[in-house]
Backbone as ProteinMPNN parsed JSONL, in Angstrom:
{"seq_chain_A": "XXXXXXXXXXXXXXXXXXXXXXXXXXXXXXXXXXXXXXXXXXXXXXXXXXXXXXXXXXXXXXXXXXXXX", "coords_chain_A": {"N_chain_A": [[38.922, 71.589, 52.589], [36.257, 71.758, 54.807], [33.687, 70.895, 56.751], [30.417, 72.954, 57.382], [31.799, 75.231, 56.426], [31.553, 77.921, 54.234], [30.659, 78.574, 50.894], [31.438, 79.316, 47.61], [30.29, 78.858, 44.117], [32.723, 78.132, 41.371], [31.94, 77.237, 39.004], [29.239, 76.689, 36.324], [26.681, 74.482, 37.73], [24.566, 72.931, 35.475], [22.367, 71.163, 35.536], [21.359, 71.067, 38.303], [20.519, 73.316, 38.627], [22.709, 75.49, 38.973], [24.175, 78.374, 39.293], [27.537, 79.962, 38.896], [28.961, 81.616, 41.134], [27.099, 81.169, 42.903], [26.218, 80.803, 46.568], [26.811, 78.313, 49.11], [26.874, 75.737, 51.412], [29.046, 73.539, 52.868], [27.985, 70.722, 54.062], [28.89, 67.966, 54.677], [31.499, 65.845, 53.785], [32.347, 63.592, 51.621], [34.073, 61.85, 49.766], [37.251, 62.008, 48.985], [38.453, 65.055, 47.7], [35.617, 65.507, 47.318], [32.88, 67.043, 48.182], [29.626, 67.373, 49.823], [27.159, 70.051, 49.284], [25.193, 72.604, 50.609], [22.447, 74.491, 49.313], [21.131, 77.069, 49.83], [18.266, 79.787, 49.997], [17.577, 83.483, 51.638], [15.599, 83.077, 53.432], [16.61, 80.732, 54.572], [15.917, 78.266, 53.67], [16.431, 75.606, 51.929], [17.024, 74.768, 48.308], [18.879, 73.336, 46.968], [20.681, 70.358, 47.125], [23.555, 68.982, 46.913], [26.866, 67.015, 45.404], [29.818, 68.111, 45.108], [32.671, 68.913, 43.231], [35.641, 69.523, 45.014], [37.471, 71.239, 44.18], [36.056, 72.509, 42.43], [34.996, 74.859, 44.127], [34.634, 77.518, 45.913], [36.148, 78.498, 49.367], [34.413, 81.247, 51.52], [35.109, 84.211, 52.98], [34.698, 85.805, 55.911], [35.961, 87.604, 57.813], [39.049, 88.932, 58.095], [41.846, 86.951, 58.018], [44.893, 86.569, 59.942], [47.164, 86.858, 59.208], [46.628, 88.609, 57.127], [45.938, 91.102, 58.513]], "CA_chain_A": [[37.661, 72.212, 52.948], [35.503, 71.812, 55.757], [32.664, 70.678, 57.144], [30.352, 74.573, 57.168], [32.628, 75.924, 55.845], [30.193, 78.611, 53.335], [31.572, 78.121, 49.437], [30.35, 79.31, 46.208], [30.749, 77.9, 43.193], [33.026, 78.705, 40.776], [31.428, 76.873, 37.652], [27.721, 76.665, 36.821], [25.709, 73.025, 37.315], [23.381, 73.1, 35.091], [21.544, 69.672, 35.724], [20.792, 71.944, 39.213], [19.985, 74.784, 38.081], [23.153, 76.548, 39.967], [24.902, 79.002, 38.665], [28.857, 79.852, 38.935], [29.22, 82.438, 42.6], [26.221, 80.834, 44.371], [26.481, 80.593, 47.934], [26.375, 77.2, 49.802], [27.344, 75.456, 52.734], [29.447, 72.334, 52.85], [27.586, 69.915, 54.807], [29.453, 66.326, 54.738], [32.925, 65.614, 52.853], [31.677, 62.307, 50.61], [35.418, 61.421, 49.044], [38.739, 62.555, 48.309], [37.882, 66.062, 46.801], [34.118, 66.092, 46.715], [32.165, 67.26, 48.931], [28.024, 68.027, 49.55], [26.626, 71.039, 49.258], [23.602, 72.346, 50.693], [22.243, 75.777, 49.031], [19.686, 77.732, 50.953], [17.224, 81.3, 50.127], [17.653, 84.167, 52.346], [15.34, 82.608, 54.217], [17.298, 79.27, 55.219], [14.8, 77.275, 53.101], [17.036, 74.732, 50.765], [16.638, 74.239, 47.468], [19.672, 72.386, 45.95], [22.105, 70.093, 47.915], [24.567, 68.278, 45.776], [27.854, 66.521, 45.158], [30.549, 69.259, 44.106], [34.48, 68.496, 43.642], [36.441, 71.002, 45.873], [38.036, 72.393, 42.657], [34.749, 74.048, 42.075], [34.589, 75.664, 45.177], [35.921, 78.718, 46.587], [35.745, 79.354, 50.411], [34.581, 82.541, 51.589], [36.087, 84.494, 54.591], [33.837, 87.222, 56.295], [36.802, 88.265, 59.113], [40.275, 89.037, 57.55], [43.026, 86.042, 58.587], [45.377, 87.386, 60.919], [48.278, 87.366, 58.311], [46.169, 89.643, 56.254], [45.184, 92.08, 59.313]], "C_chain_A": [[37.015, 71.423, 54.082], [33.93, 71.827, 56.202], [32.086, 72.37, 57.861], [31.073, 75.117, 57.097], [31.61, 76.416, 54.51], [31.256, 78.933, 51.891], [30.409, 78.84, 48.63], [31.219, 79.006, 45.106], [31.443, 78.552, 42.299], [32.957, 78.153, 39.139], [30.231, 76.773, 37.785], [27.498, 74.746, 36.629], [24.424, 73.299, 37.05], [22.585, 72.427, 35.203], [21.01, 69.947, 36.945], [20.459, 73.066, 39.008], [20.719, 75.665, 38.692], [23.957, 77.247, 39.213], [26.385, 79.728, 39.427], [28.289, 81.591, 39.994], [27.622, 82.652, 43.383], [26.523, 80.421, 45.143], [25.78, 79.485, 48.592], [27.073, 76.69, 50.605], [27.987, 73.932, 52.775], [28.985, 71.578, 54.313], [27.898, 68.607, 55.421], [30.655, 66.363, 53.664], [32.246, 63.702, 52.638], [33.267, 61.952, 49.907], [36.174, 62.428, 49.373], [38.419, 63.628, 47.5], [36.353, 66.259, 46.382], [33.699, 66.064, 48.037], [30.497, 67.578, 48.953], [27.533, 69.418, 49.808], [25.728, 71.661, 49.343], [23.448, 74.145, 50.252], [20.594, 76.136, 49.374], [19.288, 79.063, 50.459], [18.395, 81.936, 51.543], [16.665, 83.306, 53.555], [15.616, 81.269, 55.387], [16.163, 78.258, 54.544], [15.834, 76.804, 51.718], [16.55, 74.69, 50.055], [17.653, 73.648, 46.655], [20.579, 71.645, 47.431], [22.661, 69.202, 46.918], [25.773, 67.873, 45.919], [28.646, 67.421, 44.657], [31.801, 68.637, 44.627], [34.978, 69.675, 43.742], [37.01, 72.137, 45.396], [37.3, 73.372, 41.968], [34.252, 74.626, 42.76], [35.712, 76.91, 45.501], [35.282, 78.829, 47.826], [35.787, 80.692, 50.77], [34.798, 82.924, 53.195], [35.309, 85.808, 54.751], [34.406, 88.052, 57.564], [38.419, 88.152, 57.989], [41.298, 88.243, 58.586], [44.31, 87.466, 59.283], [46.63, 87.792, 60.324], [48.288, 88.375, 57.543], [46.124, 90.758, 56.767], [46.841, 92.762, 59.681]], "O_chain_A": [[37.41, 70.261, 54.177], [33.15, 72.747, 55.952], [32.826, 73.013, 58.606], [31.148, 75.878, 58.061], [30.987, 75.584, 53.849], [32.382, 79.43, 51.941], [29.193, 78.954, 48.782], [32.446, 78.913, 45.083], [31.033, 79.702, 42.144], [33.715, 78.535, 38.247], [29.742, 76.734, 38.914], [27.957, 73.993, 35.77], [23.494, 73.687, 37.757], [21.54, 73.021, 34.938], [20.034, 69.224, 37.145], [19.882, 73.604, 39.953], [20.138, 76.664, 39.116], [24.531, 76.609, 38.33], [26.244, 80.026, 40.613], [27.472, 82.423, 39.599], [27.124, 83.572, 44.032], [27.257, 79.451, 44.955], [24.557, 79.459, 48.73], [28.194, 77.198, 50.644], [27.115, 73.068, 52.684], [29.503, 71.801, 55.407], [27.352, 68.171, 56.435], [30.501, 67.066, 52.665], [31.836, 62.921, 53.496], [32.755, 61.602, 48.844], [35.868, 63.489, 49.918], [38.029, 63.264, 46.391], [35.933, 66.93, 45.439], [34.056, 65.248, 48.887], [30.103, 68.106, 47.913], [27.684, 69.74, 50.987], [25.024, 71.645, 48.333], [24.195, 74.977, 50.766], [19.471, 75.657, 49.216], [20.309, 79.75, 50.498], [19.347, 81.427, 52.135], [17.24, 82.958, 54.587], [15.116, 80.968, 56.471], [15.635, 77.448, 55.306], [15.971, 77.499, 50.711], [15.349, 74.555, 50.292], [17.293, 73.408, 45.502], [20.975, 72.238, 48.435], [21.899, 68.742, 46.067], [26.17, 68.467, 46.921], [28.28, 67.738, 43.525], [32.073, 68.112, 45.707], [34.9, 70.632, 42.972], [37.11, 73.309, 45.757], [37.529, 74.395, 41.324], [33.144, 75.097, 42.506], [36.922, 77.112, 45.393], [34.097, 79.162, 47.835], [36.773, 81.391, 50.54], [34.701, 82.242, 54.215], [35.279, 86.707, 53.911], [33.76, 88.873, 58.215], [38.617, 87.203, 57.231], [41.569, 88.682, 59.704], [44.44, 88.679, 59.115], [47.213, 88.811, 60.694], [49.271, 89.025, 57.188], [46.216, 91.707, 55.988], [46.955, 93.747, 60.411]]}, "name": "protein", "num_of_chains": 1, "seq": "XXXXXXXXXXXXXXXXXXXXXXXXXXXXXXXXXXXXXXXXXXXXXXXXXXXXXXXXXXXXXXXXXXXXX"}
């Protein structure tokens, strides 16, 4: 994964209050499999950023890869 690269989660953290296919933005790679996570409103106004391991992410793709097309 990748620095913006736009992820949602595929378990909930509850100690954030996020729940499992919220949409967030990988901001900084922090280790070997974890990365930070910054989750934003419609409006671009943050309210969680966090520590997530990559295994609980799914990237999402808003253009179909060229293998797919």
């Amino acid at each position: 994964m990748k620095t913006l690269e736009v992820v949602a989660l595929t378990n909930d953290v509850p100690e954030k209050h996020l729940r499992r296919g919220q949409v967030g933005t990988i901001v900084e790679k922090l280790a070997t499999g974890v990365v930070e996570v910054e989750f934003s409103d419609l409006d671009g106004k943050p309210y969680a950023i966090c520590a997530i391991p990559e295994n609980n992410l799914m990237v999402l793709h808003h253009l179909p890869d060229a293998i797919a097309a």
